[in-house]
Each structure stands twice: as C-alpha cells, then as structure tokens.
PLY file of the C-alpha trace (Angstrom):
ply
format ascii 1.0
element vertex 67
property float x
property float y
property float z
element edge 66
property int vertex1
property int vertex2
end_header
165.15 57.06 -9.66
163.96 53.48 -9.15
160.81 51.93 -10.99
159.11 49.02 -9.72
156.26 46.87 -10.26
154.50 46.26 -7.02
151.92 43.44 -6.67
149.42 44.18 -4.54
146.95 41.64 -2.19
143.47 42.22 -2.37
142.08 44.67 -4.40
138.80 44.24 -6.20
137.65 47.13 -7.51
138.02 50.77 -8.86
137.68 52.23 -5.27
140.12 50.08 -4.14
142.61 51.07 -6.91
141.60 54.75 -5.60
142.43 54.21 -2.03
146.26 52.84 -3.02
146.66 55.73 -5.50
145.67 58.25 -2.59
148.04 56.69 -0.14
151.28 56.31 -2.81
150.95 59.92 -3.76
151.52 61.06 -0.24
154.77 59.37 -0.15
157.57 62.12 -0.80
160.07 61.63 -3.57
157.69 59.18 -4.98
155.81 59.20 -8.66
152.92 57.25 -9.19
153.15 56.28 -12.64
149.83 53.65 -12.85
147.71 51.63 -10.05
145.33 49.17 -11.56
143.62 45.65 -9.69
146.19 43.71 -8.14
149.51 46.22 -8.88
151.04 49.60 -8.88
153.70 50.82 -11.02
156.34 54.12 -9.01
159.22 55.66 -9.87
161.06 56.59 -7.09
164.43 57.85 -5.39
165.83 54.78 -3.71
167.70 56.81 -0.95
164.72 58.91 0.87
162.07 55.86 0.37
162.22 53.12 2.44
160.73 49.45 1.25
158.58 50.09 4.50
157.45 53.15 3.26
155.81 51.56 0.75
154.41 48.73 2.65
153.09 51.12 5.04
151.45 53.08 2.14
149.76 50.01 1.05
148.39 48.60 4.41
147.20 51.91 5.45
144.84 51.69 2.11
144.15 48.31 3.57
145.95 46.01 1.35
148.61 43.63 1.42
152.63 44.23 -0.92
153.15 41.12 -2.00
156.52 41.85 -3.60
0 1
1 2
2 3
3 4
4 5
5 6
6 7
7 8
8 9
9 10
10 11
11 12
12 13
13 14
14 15
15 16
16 17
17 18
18 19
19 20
20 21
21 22
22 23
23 24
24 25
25 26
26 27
27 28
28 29
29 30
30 31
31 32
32 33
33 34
34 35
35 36
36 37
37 38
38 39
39 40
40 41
41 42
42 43
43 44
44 45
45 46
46 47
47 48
48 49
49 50
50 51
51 52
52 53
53 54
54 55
55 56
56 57
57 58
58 59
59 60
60 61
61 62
62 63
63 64
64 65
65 66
C-alpha cells in the first residue's frame, strides 16, 4: 500500500471536501484516510490504481490534482 498527500485545486468549503470524499471512496483498492480544504490524504495499492484514476476522481468532483 502507497500513502500520498494529494493537493487539491479549488476547494472552498465543507461541501466541497464532501464531493472529493464521495468520489475517492468509489475508487477500488483505495482508503480514504482524511480530505480537508485544499488536500486529501489515501492509502492505496499502487498496482490496481492508476495516477489517472485519481485525477479522474478529483475532476469528476470538479476539482483540479495539483500533485
């Protein structure tokens, strides 16, 4: 299992911290440890999730990955 520290463009508020959390947790073979303004912290198995995985998590909650 990997952990990483994402940073995350564009997030204001609880809602949007909401809306990230949502989307992370239906990745598979993912664990959302914390999501708070501006970052999210996963653990996760680095050979069934893809780096675009994640960035397609993100932008589907209508954010930008930074990192």
């Amino acid at each position: 299992m990997t952990t990483k520290e994402l940073k995350i463009e564009g997030m204001s508020c609880g809602h949007c911290v909401m809306a990230v959390k949502k989307e992370l947790s239906k990745i598979q073979n993912m664990i959302v440890e914390d999501v708070q303004i501006g970052k999210a912290k996963v653990q996760y198995d680095e050979t069934k999730v893809t780096d675009k995985n994640i960035t397609d998590a993100i932008e589907e909650a209508g954010f930008k990955l930074i990192n």
